[in-house]
N, C-alpha and C positions, 0 to 999 in steps of 0.2 A: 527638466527632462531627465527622467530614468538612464543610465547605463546600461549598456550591451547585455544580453544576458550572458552566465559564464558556457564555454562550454564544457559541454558535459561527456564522459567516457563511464562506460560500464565496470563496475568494479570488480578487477582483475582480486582474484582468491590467490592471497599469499601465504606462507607458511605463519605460522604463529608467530615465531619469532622475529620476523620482516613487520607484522602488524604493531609486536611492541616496542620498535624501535621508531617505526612511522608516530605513533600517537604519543613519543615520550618528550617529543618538538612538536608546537608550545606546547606549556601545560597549562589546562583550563582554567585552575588559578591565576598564572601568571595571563592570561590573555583577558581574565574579568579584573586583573590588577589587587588580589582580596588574600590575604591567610589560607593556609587550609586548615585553623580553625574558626575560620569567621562563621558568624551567626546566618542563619538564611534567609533575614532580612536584609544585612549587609551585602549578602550575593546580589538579591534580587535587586538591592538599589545600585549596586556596581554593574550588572545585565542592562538595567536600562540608559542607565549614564554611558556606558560604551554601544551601547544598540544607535543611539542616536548618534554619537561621533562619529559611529565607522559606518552608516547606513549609506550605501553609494547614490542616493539622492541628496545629501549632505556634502558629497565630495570626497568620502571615502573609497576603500578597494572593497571590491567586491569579496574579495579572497579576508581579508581579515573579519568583514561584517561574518562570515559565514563561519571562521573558529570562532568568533563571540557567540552566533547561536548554539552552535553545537555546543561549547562550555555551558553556555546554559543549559540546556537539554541534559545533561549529564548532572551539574551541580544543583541545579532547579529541584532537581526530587531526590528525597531522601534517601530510597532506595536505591537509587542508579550513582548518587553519592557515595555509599559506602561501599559498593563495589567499586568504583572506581576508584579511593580510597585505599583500599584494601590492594589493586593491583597496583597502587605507587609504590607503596610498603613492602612487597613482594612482584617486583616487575617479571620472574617467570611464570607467574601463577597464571591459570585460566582464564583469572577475569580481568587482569590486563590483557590477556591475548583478546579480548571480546571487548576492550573499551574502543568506542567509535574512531572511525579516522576522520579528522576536523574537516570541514566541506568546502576546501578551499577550490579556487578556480583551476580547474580541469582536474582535480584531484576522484572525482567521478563519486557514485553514489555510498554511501555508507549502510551495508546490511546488516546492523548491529542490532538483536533484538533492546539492547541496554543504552538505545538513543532515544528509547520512547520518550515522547513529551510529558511534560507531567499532566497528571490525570488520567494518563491512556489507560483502561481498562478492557480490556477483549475476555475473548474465553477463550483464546490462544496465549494471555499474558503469563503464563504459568512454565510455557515450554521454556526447554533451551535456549537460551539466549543463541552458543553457537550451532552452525549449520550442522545437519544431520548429515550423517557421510551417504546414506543412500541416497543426497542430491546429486553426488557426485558419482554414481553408479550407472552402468548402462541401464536405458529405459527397459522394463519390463511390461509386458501388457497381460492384461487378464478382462476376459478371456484371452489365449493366446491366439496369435497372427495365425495360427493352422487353421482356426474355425472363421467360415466367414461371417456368423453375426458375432454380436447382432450390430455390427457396422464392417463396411466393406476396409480394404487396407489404406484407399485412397483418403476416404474420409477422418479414420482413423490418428495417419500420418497428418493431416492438415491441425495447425496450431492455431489458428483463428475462424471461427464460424459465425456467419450470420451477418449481417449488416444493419443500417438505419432506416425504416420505411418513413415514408415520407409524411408530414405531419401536417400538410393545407402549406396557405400561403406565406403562416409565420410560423411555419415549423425550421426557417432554414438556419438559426441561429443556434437553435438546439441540435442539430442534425450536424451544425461544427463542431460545438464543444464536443458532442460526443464522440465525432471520429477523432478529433484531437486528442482524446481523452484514449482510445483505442488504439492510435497510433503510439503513444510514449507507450501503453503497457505491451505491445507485442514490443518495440524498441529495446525496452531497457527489462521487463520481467521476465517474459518468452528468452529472450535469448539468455538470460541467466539458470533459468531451469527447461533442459531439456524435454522432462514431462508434460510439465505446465501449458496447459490447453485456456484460449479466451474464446466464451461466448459473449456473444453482444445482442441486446435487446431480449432479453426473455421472461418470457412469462413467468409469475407464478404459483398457475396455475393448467394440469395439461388441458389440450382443446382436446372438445365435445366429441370433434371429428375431424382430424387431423387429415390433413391430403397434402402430397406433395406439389412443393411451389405452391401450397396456398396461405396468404397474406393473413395474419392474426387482426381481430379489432382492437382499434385504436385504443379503444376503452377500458383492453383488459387490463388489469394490473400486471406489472414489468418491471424489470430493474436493467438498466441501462449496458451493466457489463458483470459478468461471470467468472471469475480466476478458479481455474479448478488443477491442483498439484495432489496426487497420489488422491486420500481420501476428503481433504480441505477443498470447501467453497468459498471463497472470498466473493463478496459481494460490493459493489465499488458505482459510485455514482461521483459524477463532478459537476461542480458549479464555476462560473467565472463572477469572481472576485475584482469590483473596480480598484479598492484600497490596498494600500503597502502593507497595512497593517489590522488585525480584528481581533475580536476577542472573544469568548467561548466560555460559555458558563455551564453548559451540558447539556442543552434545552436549544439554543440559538446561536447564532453566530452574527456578529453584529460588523461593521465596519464604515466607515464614513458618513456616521449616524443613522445607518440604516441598520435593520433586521432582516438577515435573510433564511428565506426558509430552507430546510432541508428535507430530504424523504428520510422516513424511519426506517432502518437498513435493517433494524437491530428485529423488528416484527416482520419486515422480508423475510430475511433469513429465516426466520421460526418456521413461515407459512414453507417456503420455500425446500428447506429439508424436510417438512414433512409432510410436503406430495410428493416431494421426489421417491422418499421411502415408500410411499404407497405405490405410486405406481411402477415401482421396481419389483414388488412382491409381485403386483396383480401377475406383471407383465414373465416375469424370471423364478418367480415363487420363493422368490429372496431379495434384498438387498444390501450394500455394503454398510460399515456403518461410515456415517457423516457428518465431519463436523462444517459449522459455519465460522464466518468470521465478516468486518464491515467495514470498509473505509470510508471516507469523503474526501475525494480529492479538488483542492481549490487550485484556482486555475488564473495566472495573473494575464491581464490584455496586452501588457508587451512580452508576453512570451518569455517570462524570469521563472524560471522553476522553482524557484526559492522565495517568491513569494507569494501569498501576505507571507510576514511574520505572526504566527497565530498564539493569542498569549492567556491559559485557561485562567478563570477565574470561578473564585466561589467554593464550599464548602461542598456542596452539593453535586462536583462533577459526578459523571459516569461516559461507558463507552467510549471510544477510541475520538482524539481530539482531531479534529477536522486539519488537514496538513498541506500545506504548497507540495505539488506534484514532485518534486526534488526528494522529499523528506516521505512522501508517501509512497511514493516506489521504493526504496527503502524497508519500509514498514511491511509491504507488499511481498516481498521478496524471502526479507525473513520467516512471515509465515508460512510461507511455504515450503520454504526449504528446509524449517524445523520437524517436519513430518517427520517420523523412520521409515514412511514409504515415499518418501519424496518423488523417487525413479518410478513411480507406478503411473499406468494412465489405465484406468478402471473404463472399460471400452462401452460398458452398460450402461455407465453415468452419463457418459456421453451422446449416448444415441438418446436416452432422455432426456438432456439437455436440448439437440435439437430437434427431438419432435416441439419443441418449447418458442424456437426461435418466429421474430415476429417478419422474417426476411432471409429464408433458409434458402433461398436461389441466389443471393446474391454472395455466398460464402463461395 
């Protein structure tokens, strides 16, 4: 039988110097038990030698299994190695103020762009690892709150839109993951960036003939949930995960001898910013520019937000690796609050977002 899950608190934004004092106990070396200059074959086979000892289905703490993964997660890829690296050598520098804080129990979420798993590649991987100060800025809107379109103040101000329409007699199983999946991100993202607006169920494509309170078909294509911070659309769909543990080669995601499928997030998104752009022009005779981005959130059946354990494999990765809702909110969070307009909430995207929704009475 599984262990409690931990809980969890919103990560409290400390001063630089609080953060490299937090992550300088333990150090990821000494918690995979290895040099720092061991080979990174000898990491990875000290990662799974302690993954199994400290896994809390073995009889471990949850709190140490969770400094094991995040040491991994840092020492695993090269890149996030030599920053890390670099800020032990020089513990005032930047990139120790940005190495992750270990994910132990109740020590809350880690918004570290420099936690990526290996393999993660976005076309947000390039930002700033740390937060953009205009996350931290009052929100600003454009158009401004003087003009009433092209969405009212009510609308506007709400942080969540849309709901799950109903899917026949076996829709009910997917109609939890996704409010579950909805619930952690207004929880733990929404309340970390003020701007940050969730749509849920939308299309991506706009309707023919859009009316209010009326019900999109089932048919159209959709993507489950919408992250929208200043100019960034994150895109975010989740599955539930039976196993502790899977594997991910770029292509699939595998775990208890199965293969499970995934939606292509990465060709949403294409489709998806570029009706958006269209029907911004047709409608505004402009639109802002837009970037995407995509997650996968995996979702475990006793409610452990940390897991599976997901471990990439193969030459051949691409695209962001599929993540336990712990470690994807995280990843969630940073992108968004990497913007320079983080504070912005673009009120046009928005009213085109919900002419979009497949359940726009139920927000």
């Amino acid at each position: 039988m599984g262990t409690s899950p931990p809980i969890l608190r919103p990560h409290s934004r400390a001063s630089a110097a609080d953060r490299v004092k937090r992550v300088s106990d333990p150090d990821f070396y000494a918690v995979l038990g290895v040099s720092p200059d061991a080979e990174p074959q000898a990491i990875r086979a000290a990662y799974r030698r302690a993954a199994r000892q400290h896994h809390p289905d073995r009889g471990g703490s949850a709190e140490k299994f969770h400094q094991v993964q995040s040491a991994w997660e840092v020492l695993g890829s090269p890149e996030s190695r030599a920053e890390y690296d670099r800020g032990r050598r020089h513990p005032g520098s930047a990139a120790s103020a940005e190495t992750p804080v270990p994910a132990g129990e109740g020590a809350g979420f880690t918004y570290s762009r420099s936690a990526q798993p290996r393999g993660t590649r976005t076309r947000t991987s390039q930002r700033q690892a740390r937060r953009s100060p205009s996350a931290d800025k009052p929100v600003a809107y454009e158009p401004p709150l003087s003009s009433p379109e092209p969405l009212n103040l009510t609308l506007t101000s709400q942080k969540v839109h849309g709901g799950f329409p109903a899917k026949g007699l076996f829709g009910g199983r997917s109609q939890r993951r996704q409010q579950r999946t909805a619930e952690l991100l207004e929880k733990h993202v929404l309340s970390a960036l003020p701007a940050a607006r969730l749509f849920n169920s939308v299309s991506l494509a706009p309707a023919a003939n859009p009316g209010k309170g009326r019900r999109r078909s089932g048919k159209a294509a959709a993507v489950d949930h919408v992250l929208v911070c200043g100019p960034i659309l994150l895109l975010v769909s989740a599955l539930e995960v039976p196993g502790g543990t899977a594997s991910w080669d770029g292509a699939s995601l595998r775990t208890s001898g199965k293969s499970l499928p995934l939606p292509d997030l990465a060709a949403s998104a294409r489709q998806l910013r570029t009706s958006l752009t269209q029907q911004l022009q047709q409608e505004h005779g402009a639109a802002p520019a837009v970037e995407t981005d995509w997650q996968h959130v995996l979702l475990a059946a006793d409610g452990d937000l940390f897991h599976p354990v997901v471990e990439p494999q193969g030459a051949g990765r691409s695209g962001p690796v599929p993540l336990a809702a712990g470690r994807a909110i995280g990843h969630l969070v940073n992108v968004l609050a990497a913007s320079e307009r983080a504070n912005l909430v673009e009120r046009r995207l928005m009213a085109a977002l919900r002419s979009r929704l497949a359940a726009p009475e139920d927000s």
